[in-house]
Structure formats: C-alpha cells, structure tokens
N, C-alpha and C positions, 0 to 999 in steps of 0.2 A: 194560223196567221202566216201568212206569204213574209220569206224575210230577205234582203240581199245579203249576200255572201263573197265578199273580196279573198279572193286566194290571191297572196303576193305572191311575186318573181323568187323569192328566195326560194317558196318551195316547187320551185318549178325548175329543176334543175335536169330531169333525166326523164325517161320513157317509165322508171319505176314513182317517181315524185307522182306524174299526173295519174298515175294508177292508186296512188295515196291520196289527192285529193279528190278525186272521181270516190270512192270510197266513203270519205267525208261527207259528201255534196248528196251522197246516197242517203242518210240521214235523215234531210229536209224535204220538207214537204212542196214542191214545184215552185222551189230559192231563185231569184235572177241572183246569177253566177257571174260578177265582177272577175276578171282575169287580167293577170298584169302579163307581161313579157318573162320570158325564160330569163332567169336570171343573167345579167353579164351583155344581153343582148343587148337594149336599146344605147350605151356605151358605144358599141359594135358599129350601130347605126348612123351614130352620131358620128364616128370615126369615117364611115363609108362615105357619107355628104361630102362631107373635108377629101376625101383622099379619092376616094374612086376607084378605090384599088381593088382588082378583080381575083385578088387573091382573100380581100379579107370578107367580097361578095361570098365568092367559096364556102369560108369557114363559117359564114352565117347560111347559110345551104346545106350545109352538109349539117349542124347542129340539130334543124327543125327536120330534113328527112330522113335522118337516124330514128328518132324519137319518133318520128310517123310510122316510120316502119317497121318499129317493133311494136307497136301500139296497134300496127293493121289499120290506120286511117288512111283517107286521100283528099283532097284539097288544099294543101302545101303549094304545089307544081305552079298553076298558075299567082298566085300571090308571088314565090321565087320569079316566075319570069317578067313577073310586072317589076321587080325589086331592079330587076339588071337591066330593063328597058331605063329604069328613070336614074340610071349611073351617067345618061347621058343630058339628063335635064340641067337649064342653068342655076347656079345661085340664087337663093331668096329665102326671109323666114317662111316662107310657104311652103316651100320644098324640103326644107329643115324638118319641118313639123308630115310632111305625106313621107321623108324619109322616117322618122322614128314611127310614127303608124304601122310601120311591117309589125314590129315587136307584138303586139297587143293582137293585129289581127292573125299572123301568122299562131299565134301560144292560142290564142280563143277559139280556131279552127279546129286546132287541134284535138282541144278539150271537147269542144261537141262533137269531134267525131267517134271519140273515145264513150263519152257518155251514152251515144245510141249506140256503139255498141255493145255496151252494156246494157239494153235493153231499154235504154230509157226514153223517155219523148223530150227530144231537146232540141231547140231551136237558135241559131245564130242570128245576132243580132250586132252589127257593125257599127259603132258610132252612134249611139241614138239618142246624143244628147245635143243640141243646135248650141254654137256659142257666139261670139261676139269676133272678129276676125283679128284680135291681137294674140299674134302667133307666135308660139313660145310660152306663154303663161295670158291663155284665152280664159274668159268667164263663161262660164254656163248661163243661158237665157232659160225665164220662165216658158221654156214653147214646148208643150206637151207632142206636137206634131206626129214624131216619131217615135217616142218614148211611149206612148198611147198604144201600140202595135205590140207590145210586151204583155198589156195585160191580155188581151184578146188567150195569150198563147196558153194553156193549162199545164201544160208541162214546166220542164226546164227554159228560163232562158239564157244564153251565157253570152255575155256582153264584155265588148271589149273596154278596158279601163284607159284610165291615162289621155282617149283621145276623146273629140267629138269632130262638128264637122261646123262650116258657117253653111247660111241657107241658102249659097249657090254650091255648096257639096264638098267645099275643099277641108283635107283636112287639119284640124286643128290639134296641138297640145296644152293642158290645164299646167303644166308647169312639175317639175321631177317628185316622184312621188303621189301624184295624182290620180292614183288609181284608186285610193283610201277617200277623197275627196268627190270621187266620181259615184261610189256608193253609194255616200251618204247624201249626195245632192240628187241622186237617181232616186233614193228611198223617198226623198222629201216630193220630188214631182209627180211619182207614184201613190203618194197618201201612204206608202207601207211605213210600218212603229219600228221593225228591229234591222239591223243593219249586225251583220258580223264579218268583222275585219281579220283574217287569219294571217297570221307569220309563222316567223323561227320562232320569237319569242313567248311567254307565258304568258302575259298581259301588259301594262304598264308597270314598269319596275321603279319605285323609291329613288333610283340610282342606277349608274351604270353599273351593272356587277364587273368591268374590269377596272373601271376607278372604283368601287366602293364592292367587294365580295361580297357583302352581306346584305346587300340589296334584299328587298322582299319584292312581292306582287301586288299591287293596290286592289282591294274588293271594289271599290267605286272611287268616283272621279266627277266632282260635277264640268258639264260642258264651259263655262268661264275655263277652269282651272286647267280643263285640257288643252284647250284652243291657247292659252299662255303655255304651257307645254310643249306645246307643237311648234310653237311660234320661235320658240327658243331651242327648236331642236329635235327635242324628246323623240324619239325613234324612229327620226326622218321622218315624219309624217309630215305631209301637205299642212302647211300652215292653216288654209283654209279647210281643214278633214271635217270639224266638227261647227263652224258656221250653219252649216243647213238642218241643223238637231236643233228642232223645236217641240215643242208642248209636248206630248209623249211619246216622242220617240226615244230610240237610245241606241250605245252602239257597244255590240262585247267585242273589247281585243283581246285578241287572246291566240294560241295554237290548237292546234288537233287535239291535245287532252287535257289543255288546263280547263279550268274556268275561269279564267283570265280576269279583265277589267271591265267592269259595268262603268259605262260614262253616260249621263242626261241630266236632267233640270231635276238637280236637287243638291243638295248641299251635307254632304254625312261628313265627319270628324273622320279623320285628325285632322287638328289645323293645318298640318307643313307634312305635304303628300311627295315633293320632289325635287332631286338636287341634282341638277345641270352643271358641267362644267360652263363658265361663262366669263371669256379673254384669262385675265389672271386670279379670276375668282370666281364665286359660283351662286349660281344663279337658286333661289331657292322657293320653290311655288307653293301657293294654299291660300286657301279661305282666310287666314290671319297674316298675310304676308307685308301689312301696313305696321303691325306690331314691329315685324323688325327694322323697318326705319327708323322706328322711334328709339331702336336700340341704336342705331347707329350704320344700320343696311343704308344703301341707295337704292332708290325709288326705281322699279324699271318697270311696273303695272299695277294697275289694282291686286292684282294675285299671284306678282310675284316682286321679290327685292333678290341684290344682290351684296353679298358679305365677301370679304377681303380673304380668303378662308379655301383652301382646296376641296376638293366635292366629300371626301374620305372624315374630313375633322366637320363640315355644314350638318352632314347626313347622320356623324352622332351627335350631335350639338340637338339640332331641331325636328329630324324623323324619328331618330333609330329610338330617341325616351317612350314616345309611344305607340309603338309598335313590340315595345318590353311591357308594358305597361295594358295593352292589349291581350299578348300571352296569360302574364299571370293572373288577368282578371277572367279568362275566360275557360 
C-alpha cells in the first residue's frame, strides 16, 4: 500500500538530518514524500519580503548550499537566483506567498537530489495541489489535474508541502504548518489509506511534557478528537491536518522510532485523551468531554471543555487515572 509520508522542518536541520530522513523514506515502499522547509527558514523568508535585506538573502543562500554541497546535489543555484531576482518584486499577498515558496521548494530539491543519489527513482514534483487564490491561508480544490501526474510515477515522489499553486500558476500558501494538512489532503485526492506525519516528537502526547513531565504517547486518537486538538493548538499542527481523513484512511504521528499515534474514524477509550494549556486555563479533549460541563467545565466543542485548572492539576484530575489504570490492568 502506497503511503504519504510528511518529514517536518524540524528534522531538517543539516546535510546529516536529510541523510536521516532519506534513510527513513528508504523503508517505504515508492511513499510520495511531503517535505516541509529546513527548519527556521520559511521565518527567514517571511523577514526577507518585509526587509529585502541582501544580507539575510545571503544567509538563506548559504544555509541551502552548505547542505547541497555536502550532500553532492545540484539544483539549488537557480531557485537562489530566482529568490534574489524577486527581492525586487513589489508588495502583495502574492508575493508574500511566491516568497515563502522558496522554503518548501528549495528543502524538496534537495531531498530528491539526495534520494537518487541514493540510488533511488525519485521524482520532483512542485506544488501539485491547485487552490483557491486566497493567499496566505489558501484551500485546496477537488482538481486532480496535476496531482494525477504523481501516480503515473513508480518510484519516489517528493512533493513540496506548505505550498500549492491557483490555475493561472501563482503560488499559493495553506496557512503556517500546512505541510501536515497538504498530506493528508494529497492522500485523500490520491484515494491512498495511510498518511505518516513525522516530527521531533513521539506521537501525540496526553500533555505538554514541559507543563505536565509525565505526559504519555496516545496509542490512538479518533479524527473529531484530533481536529479539536489541532484546533486548539496541539503540536502546532494545521488546524485543518485531519479534515481530509475519511472512511479508511488514517494518519500515524509519530518520529523515526516510535510508534507514535494512530488517528482515524473510530472511537477507542479513554475518555479524556488531552490537556492544552487554554488562556488561564486548560483546555481538556476526549470522547466524554460534555461530561465535564456538567461538572462545571465551559463548553468549547463537542470534544472538548475547558476547567479553571493549570494543564499539570487537569492532566492528573482527568488523563493521568487512566493511563494508571491502563498499566496495572495490562
């Protein structure tokens, strides 16, 4: 089973990171390969629009051809020369959105250039999702068009995240963190079941483990619970990440050696799977999350309420009982 595979920006930090996830990606059976921006970049990007500044052009130049050139790739050079042509374009969200673009396609060049060298059949593929022209936080359109050109390919394909294009070619962004979002809406256009979202982290965590240390890993997650997760935060993922997860698809988060979190259309225990910090209180999600209004929570979703309550005192009150409770029975 063909599956999309999003490597985020975090671990894409050095010439030795995309040599760790080229390695990963080895793994999978001919994966389209979701690719976000080297970490710190698309920031970088965003700063260059505003400033123009030919110095911080530079240091986004010299990050991507370090890393080309220890890695022995080439198709950098022109994308950089295109970057400093458009230092001269005027204002507009258009231009906002064709500046952060480098991020995505500059780190995706990379990675397919890395992959055949590695022997493998890997194909680039630029934007191949058409959206809607509101730029900045564009929607993805049902248009197979160019996303159609992916399956043809047997191999590898490795796709840039974060962007797509309208259907006169300009580029577009889905909104920060939309590289997780681009997956799983690629996965759905495609008819492919599994989607795997790779980070820093283990999977989806009960808790922040720096407000709450003793955080765990959730085994599963159904898709309501997550999309109220996201929506309120939960590890910066695209609010919209898990909208496109229908009938049997699913999506693992996870890192390079957990088994992280299985998320889809189902519904497994425990009732109260996560606790947000939320303004001066905290946000607490699950399948029984109406229960705690009736305790005396405020209403903020079907699947989730919020308590008066620091994330540290929510997370033993309503997770941490069954997640002990979990141990000793098994």
């Amino acid at each position: 089973m063909r599956a999309v595979v999003k490597i985020g920006g975090s671990l894409l930090k050095s010439a030795q990171h995309f040599v760790e996830a080229a390695k990963f990606l080895s793994t999978f059976e001919s994966p389209v390969v979701v690719v976000s921006a080297v970490k710190g970049v698309t920031d970088m990007l965003i700063e260059l629009y505003k400033t123009r500044n030919e110095s911080l052009y530079e240091a986004i130049r010299d990050i991507h051809v370090e890393i080309a050139k220890k890695l022995g790739v080439s198709g950098v050079d022109p994308l950089l020369r295109e970057l400093k042509a458009a230092l001269d374009l005027p204002e507009g969200p258009d231009v906002l959105d064709y500046f952060m673009s480098f991020g995505e396609r500059l780190s995706a060049t990379i990675m397919n250039g890395l992959l055949k060298r590695m022997g493998m059949d890997s194909k680039l593929f630029i934007a191949p999702i058409i959206t809607d022209d509101n730029f900045g936080n564009a929607n993805p359109l049902d248009d197979r068009s160019l996303a159609s050109e992916i399956e043809s390919h047997e191999g590898i394909a490795v796709v840039t995240g974060f962007i797509g294009r309208t259907r006169d070619g300009r580029f577009t962004t889905v909104g920060r963190g939309g590289s997780d979002y681009t997956a799983t809406f690629l996965a759905k256009l495609l008819g492919y079941r599994r989607v795997v979202l790779v980070t820093d982290a283990p999977g989806v965590m009960t808790a922040d483990p720096q407000e709450v240390p003793e955080a765990k890993i959730l085994p599963m997650m159904s898709v309501e619970e997550a999309m109220e997760a996201a929506r309120l935060g939960a590890k910066r993922m695209h609010p919209r990440t898990f909208e496109p997860v229908t009938g049997g698809m699913y999506v693992e988060v996870r890192n390079y050696w957990s088994r992280g979190t299985i998320v889809g259309n189902f519904y497994a225990p425990p009732p109260y799977k996560v606790v947000l910090k939320c303004g001066e209180g905290s946000c607490v999600v699950g399948l029984e999350a109406e229960e705690i209004v009736k305790l005396g929570g405020e209403y903020v979703g079907r699947f989730s309420a919020l308590v008066p309550m620091p994330p540290k005192w929510a997370h033993d009150l309503f997770v941490k009982p069954y997640f002990e409770k979990l141990l000793w029975t098994s």
